[in-house]
C-alpha positions in Angstrom: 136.0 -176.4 125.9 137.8 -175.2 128.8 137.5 -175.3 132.3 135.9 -172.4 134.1 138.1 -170.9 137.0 136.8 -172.3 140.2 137.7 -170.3 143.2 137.7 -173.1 145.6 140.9 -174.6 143.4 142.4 -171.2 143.0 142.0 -170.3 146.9 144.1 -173.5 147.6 146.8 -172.9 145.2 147.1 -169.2 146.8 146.8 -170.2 150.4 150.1 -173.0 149.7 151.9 -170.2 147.8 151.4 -167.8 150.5 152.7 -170.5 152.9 155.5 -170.6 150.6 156.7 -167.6 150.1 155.5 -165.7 153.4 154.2 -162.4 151.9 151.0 -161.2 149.6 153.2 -159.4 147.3 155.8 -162.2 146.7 152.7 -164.5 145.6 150.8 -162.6 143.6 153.8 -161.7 141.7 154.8 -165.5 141.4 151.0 -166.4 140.4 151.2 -163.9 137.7 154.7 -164.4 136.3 155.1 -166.8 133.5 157.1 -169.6 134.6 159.7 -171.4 132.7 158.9 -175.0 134.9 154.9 -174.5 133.8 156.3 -174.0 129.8 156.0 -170.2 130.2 152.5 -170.3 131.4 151.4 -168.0 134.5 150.3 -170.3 137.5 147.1 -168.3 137.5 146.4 -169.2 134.2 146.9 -173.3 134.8 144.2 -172.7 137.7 141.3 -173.4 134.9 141.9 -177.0 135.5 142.3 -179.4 137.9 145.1 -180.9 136.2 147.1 -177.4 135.5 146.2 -176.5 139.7 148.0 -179.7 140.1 150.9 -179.0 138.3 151.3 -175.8 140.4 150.9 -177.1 143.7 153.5 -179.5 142.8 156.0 -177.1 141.6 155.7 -174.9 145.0 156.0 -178.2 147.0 159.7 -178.4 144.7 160.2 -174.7 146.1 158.8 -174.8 149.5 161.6 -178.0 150.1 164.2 -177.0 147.7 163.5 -179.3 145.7 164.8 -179.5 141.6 162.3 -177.5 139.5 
């Protein structure tokens, strides 16, 4: 069964991609965009589990320091 969204995990994840990409357009359109680093998944869509909000917050860490994706 999956995990239900839980808004505390999502707010997090949005409040480190806003810090990362500086503007509410440019994250909403990265949280909603399938991503070829999450195996075509949208980073909204990983936010059902801790594990996949991991994932997430690791991958804008790689962006937010240039890091390799």
């Amino acid at each position: 069964m999956p995990e239900s969204v839980d808004v505390q995990r999502v707010a997090q994840v949005e409040a480190l991609a806003m810090e990362v990409f500086e503007s509410g357009a440019a994250t909403i359109a990265w949280l909603t965009s399938p991503n070829a680093a999450l195996d075509g998944n949208t980073p909204y869509s990983l936010c059902t589990s801790d594990l996949g909000a991991i994932q997430v917050r690791r991958l804008l860490r790689c962006i937010e320091h240039g890091g390799v994706v």
